[in-house]
N, C-alpha and C positions, 0 to 999 in steps of 0.2 A: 849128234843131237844136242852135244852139252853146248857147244859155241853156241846154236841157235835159239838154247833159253838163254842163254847168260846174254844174249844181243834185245832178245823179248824184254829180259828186266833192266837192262841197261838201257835201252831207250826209254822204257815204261817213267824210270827214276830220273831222263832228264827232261821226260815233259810234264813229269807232276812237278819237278820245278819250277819250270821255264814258263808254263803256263800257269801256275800256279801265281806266279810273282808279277805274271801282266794281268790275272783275275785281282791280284790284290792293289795295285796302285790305279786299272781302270773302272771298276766294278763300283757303284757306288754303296757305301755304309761301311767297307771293312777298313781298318784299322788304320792300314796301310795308302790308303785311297790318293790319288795325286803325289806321291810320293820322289815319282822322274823317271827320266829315263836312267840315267845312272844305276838305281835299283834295279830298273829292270837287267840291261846288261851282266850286274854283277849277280842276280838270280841265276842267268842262264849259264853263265860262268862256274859258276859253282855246281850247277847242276851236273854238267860236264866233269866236271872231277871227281863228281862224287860217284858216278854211274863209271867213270874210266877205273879208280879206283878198285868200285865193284867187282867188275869183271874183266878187266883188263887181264887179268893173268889163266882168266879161260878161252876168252874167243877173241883178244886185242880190243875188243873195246871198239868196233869201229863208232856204233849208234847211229849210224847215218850215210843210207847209199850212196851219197857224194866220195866217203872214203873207201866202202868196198869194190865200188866200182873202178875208184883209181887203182884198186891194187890188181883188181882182174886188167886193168888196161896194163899192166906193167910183168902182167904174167904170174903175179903172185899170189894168186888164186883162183879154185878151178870155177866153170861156169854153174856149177851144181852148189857149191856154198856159198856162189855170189847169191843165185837166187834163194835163198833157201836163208843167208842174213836178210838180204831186203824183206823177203815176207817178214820174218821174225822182228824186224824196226818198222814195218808197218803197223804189225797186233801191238807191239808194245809203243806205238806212240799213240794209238787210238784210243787204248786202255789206260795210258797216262790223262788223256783229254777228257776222259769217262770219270775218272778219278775227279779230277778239279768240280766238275761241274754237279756232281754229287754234293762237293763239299762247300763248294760257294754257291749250292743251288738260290739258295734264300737272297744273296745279291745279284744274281743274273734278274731276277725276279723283280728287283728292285730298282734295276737299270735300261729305261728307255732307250738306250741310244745304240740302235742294231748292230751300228760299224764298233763302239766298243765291247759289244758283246763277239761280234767276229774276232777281234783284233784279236782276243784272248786264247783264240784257237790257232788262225794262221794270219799271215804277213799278209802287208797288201802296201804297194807305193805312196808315198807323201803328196808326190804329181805323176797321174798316169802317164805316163811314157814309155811305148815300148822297148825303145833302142837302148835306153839310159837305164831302165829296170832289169833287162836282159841282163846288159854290160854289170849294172852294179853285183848281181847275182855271181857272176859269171867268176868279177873279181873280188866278191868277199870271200869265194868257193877257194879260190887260187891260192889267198893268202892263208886259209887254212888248213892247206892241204900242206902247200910249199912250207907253213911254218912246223906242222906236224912230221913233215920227213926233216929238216932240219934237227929238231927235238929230238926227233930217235936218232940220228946218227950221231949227235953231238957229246956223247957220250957222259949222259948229267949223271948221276948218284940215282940207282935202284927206288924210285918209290915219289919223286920228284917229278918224273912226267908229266904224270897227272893233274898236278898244281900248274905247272908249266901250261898245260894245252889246254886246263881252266882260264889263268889271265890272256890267254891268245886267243880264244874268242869273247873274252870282254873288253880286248879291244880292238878286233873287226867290231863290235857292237859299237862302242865310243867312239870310233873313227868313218867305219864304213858302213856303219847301220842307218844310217839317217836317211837314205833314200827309201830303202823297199822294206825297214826291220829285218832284214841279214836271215830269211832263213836257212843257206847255207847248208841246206839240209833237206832233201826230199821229203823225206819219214815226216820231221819237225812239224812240215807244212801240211803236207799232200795228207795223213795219218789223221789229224786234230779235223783238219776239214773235212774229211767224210763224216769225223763223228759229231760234228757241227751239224751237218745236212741229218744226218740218221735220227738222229737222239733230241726229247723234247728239252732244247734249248729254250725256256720261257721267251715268248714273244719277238722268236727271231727272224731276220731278215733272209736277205740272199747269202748265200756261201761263197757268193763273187766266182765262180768257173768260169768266167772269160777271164780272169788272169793268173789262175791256178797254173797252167803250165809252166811259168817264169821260173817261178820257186822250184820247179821239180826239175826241168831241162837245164837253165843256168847252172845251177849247183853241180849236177854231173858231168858238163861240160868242162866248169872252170874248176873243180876238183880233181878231176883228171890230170887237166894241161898242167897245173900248177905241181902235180904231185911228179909228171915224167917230164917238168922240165925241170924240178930239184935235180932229177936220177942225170938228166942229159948234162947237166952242168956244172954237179958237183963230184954226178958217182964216174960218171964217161958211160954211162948207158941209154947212148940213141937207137932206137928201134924207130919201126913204121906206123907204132904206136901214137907215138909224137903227131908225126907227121898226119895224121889223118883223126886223130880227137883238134888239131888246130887249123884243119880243113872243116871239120863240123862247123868249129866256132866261128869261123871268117861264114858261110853259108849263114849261117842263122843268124848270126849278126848284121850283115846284109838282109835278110830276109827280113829281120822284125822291122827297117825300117815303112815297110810297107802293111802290117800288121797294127791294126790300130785296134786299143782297148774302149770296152765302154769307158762314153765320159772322156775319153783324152781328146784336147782340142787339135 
């Protein structure tokens, strides 16, 4: 039970960042307002450290069923704590997104523009595309995964991790956020946007669910592959594992060509 609150407040703490820092540079009247992207990435960044940090030395920190799922794909954890962390980064990304909106109630209030008042909660693509929004998912997932088993094996100084896999997704964010905002992160997305749809958002729009899935499939696909092809290539540990999370991706990669979002031409 203790992993499972320490994943509740570690998520909880990287989306009162993370979402906090795109309520501040999108939202209009706060302080922060237009600020860039730069800010934003280096909020989320930071917010990851602070929340690995946290609880990192209780339940590893995953915050994000892209990384528990990679570890139940490689055997290293049972199917009872995989579920049992994802619940846990659901409540605490929903209760982070609860959190923001409470506190910048008075600028959501103040802000017309529905897709900015979404954006604040969860991702959505630059240009609808399904194949391209899959794929970017898939490979921001990859390199966070692949950079996070690097990190651990590479044997840094006790307490440096966490700085480490802070600047490693602020820059998946600088690099390969530009297509779909990188959620890279089930909880991140899938979590804020219920509490989008649930909870009276002042004068909100659609919660976009014809393209909610990208964010939540991508991610634990290309988290997976990315994490068992570090172990196949660095550790010498190929299993069947491998081999059928990069059966999934070839399928649905193929598949979303045929998959068209609202709005994509």
């Amino acid at each position: 039970m203790e992993n499972f609150i320490a994943e509740f407040f570690g998520t909880m703490v990287l989306l009162t960042f993370g979402i906090g820092v795109v309520a501040g540079v999108v939202l209009n009247g706060t302080k922060s307002n237009s600020s860039g992207w730069i800010v934003i990435t280096f909020g989320w960044g930071l917010g990851v450290m602070v929340a690995v940090y946290a609880t990192g030395w209780i339940s590893g920190a995953h915050i994000n069923p892209a990384v528990t799922v990679a570890l139940y794909a490689a055997g290293e954890l049972s199917l009872g704590d995989t579920i049992g962390y994802i619940v846990a980064q659901m409540a605490g990304a929903f209760t982070g997104a609860a959190i923001i909106l409470g506190m910048y109630y008075p600028h959501y209030k103040a802000t017309e523009d529905q897709g900015a008042k979404l954006a604040t909660f969860s991702t959505g693509p630059a240009v609808r595309h399904t194949p391209s929004n899959f794929f970017s998912e898939v490979i921001g997932t990859f390199m966070l995964l692949f950079g996070i088993a690097g990190i651990n094996n590479s044997g840094v100084v006790a307490g440096v991790a966490p700085l480490l896999v802070g600047l490693l997704v602020v820059g998946i964010g600088l690099t390969l956020g530009g297509t779909t905002g990188y959620a890279i992160n089930p909880a991140r997305d899938l979590g804020p946007r219920i509490a989008h749809f649930l909870l009276p958002v002042p004068n909100k729009g659609s919660s976009d669910w014809n393209y909610s899935w990208i964010p939540v499939v991508g991610p634990l696909v290309g988290g997976a592959l990315g994490y068992l092809v570090y172990n196949a290539v660095f550790l010498d540990t190929i299993g069947a594992a491998l081999f059928i999370v990069a059966g999934i991706f070839v399928v649905l990669q193929i598949a979303s060509f045929y998959i068209k979002l609202e709005g994509q031409e």
